[in-house]
N, C-alpha and C positions, 0 to 999 in steps of 0.2 A: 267034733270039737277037739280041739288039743288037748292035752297033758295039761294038771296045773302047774307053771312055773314055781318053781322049790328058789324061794329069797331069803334072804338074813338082812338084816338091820345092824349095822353096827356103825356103836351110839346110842346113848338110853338117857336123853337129855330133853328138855320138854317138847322142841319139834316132832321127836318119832313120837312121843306119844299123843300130844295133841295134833298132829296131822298125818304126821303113816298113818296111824294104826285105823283110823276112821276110814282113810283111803281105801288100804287094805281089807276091811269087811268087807266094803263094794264092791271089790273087784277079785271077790275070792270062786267064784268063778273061772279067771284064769289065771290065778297066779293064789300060793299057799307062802306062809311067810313060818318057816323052819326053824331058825335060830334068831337070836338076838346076843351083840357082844355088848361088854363093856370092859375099863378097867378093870372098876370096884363087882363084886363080886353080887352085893346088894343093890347095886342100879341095874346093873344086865337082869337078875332075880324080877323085881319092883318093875319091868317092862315087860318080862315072859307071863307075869303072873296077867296082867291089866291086857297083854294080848288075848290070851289065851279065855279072859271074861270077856272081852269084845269079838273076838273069833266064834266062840260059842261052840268050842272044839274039844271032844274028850281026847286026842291026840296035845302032848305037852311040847310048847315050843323048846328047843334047845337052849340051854344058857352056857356064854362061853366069855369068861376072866382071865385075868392074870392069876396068877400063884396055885394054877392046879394043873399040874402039864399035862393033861388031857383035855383041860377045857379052854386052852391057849386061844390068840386069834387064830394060829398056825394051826390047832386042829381043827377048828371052823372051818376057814380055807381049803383044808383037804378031805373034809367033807364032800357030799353030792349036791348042794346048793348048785345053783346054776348063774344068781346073780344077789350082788349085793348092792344093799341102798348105804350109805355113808352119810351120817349126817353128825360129825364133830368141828371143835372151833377149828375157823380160815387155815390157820397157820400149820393145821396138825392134819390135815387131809390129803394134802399130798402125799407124804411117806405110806400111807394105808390105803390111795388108788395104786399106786404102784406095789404094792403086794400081793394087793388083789389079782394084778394080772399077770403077776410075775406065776400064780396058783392057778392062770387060767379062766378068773371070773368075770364073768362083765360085771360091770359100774355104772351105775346111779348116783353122782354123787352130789350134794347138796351145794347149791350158789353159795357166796362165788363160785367161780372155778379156781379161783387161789386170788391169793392178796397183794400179787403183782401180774403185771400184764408179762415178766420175764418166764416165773415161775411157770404159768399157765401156758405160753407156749410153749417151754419145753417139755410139759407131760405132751400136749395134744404130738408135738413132734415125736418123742419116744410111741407115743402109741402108734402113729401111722406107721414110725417104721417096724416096729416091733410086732404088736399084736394085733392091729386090725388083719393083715394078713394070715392070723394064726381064726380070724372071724369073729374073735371078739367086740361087744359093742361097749361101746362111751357114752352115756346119758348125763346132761347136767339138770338138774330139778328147779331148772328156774318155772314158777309155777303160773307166773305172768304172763310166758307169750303162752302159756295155755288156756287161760281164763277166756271164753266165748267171749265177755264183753269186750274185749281188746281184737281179738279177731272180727268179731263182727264190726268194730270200729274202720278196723281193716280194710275191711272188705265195702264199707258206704265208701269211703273214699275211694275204693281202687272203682268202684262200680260210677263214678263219675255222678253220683247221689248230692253231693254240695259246690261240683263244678271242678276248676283246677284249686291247690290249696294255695292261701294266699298265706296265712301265717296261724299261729297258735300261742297255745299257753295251758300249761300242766304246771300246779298247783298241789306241793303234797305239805302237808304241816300235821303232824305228831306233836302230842305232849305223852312223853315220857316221864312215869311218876314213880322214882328210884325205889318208895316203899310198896306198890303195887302191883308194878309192870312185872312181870314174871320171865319175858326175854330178855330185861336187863341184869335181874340178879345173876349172870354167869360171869365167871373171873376172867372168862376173855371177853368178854364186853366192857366188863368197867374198869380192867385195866387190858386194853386192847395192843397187841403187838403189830397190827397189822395197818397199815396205812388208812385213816381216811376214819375209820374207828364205827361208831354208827354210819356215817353216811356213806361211807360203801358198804358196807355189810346190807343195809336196808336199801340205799340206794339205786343198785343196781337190778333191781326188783323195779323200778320206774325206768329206768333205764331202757330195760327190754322192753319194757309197755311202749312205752316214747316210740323208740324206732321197729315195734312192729305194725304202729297207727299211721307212722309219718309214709309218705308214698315213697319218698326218696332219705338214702341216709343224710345224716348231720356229716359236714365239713368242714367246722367252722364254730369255736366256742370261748364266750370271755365271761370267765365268772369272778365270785368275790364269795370266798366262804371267811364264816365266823362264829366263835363259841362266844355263847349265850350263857349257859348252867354246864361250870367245870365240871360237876361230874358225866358229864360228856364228850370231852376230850378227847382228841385234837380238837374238832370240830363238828358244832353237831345242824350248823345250816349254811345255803348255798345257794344264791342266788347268780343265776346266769342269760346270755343270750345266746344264741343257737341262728345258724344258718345253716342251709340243708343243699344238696348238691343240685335241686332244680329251683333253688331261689326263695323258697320260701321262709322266711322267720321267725322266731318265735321265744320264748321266755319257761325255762324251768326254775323253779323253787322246790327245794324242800326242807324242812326241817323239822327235827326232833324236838326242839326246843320251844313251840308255840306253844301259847296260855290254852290254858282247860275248857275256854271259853271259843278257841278259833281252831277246831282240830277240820280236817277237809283233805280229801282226794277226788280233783278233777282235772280232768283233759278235756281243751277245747280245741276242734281244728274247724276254721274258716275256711272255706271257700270261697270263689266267684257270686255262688247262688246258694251258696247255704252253709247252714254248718254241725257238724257231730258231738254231743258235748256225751260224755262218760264220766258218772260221777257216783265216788263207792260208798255204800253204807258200811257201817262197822258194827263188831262186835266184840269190847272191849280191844284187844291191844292186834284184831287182825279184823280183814275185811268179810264181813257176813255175804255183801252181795254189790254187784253193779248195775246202775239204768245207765241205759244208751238211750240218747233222746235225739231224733233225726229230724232237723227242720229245713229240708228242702226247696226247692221251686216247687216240684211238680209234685212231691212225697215227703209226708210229714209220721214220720212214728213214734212209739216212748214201747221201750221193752226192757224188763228187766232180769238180769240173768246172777244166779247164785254162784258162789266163789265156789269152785272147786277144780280150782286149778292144780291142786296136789295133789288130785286122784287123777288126770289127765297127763300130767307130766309120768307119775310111775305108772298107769297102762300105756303110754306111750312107750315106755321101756318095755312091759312086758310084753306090748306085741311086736318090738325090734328084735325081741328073743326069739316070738315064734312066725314072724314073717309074715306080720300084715300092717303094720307100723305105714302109714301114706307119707311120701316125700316132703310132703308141706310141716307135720308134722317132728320128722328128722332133722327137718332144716333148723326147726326151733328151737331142740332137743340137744339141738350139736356143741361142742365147746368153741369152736371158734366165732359161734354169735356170741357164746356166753363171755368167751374172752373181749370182744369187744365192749361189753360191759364195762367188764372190769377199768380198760383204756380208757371209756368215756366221762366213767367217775372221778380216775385218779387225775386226769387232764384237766377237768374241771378244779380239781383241787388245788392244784400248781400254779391253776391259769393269774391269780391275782389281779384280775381285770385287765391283762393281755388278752389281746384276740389270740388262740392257737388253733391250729390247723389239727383237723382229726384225723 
């Protein structure tokens, strides 16, 4: 068996603790989680402490701040970690993947991959030409194309289970409740610098779903977004239609803004002779679990699979560290699907009920 992979966390905001750190128990078997940064001195603290009782570890995680020149991100960095997970607002992640690998490390870093489709190619281009040759890896944690129910969605369609796909329809609607929701109370959420505000941030998480289910990509998209409840600004819903490059059509919704009364995430894809509907249960403001329900010609089944697509996404890093990571799952992993994300969201945002080309 391998070494445990030696990671840090940097970022001590609610995702690493409500989904690393969970992850990371399960997967400490091959991979040890060493440090944790933040700015503040008391967030990096307030994350080492709640790993280290979820670890269940007499060894104490590092904590590394500003304002104590030994506990800089710079001395993190030149620490023996092997890889960092990243998970701070859109706008502020790029300057800290590229520092990471300017030190050598590989990256995991948290969707998007940046808050334009320019930004994002130019890391993924500095990295090929720069450090992938030096062997470093690039992981994006989009946790979606990880989730089994999206792949095994996948996989009914590619296995010719509901016939050729004639058209579809994904369905997401969120009510976000400003005194509740605990992913909204961040200052780059509710005043967002980055395009598209919730609905790329969140949306791009459907996004990947959408085109890891669809058989062929989208080419083709005319949408109409609109704010419902300002304090969701720009825009916190978006309705669209979609063409896909071997004809088939189909209709995305999502939004932040539905009553308390209509919340729902489902994907349905039709075929000739049947069809695949995946539809998530929740657990307050994320997804507890998914049923895939197959009603075919000849094959009829209902299975349900639990979300844990943010332990799949970082062991999918940690076995690209140690060289068993399977191609299908790199393909997922990589930023240039994640970048198309990004494309697919902000296009849809622009579109104004123009058809545009993807």
């Amino acid at each position: 068996m391998a070494p445990q992979t030696k990671l840090a966390i940097l970022g001590a905001g609610t995702w690493p603790k409500e989904a690393h750190l969970p992850a990371l128990v399960n997967l400490q078997a091959k991979c040890v989680l060493s440090a944790v940064y933040s700015r503040s001195e008391s967030s990096a603290t307030a994350l080492a402490k709640a790993a280290e009782e979820s670890l269940k570890r007499d060894e104490r995680v590092g904590v590394y701040f500003e304002g104590s020149p030994d506990k800089t991100l710079d001395a993190l960095l030149a620490s023996d970690i092997e890889g960092v997970i990243i998970a701070l607002p859109i706008m502020k992640q790029p300057e800290l993947i590229r520092r990471a690998w300017a030190a050598g490390k590989n990256v995991a870093s948290e969707k998007p991959v940046a808050g334009d489709v320019e930004t994002a190619q130019g890391l993924y281009d500095l990295f090929v030409e720069k450090y992938e040759p030096r062997g470093l890896k690039w992981h994006i944690l989009e946790n979606f194309v990880h989730e089994a129910a999206y792949v095994e969605a996948r996989d009914l369609v590619a296995n010719n289970d509901i016939g050729k796909l004639a058209f579809f329809s994904y369905s997401v609607c969120f009510h976000v409740d400003p005194e509740s929701n605990r992913f909204y109370k961040t200052e780059w959420r509710t005043k967002p610098s980055h395009q598209g505000g919730f609905l790329l941030d969140g949306g791009v998480h459907h996004s990947a779903a959408l085109h890891l289910a669809l058989p062929s990509a989208p080419t083709e998209i005319s949408a109409f977004a609109s704010l419902n409840k300002e304090l969701l600004a720009p825009a916190d819903t978006l309705h669209s239609i979609i063409k896909t490059a071997d004809g088939a059509v189909g209709t995305f919704e999502i939004s932040f803004a539905s009553s308390p009364t209509h919340v729902r995430e489902e994907l349905v894809l039709v075929g000739e002779t049947g069809h695949v509907k995946v539809t998530a249960t929740s657990d307050g403001a994320r997804q507890a679990g998914f049923t895939v329900e197959l009603n075919g010609a000849t094959k009829k089944q209902s299975m349900f699979f639990e979300a844990n697509g943010v332990e799949k996404a970082i062991e999918c890093f940690v076995d690209a560290l140690q060289g068993t990571a399977s191609a299908d799952a790199l393909t997922r992993a990589s930023a240039p699907r994640a970048t198309r994300d990004v494309h697919f969201m902000l296009t849809a945002l622009g579109s104004n009920g123009s058809s545009v080309k993807l």
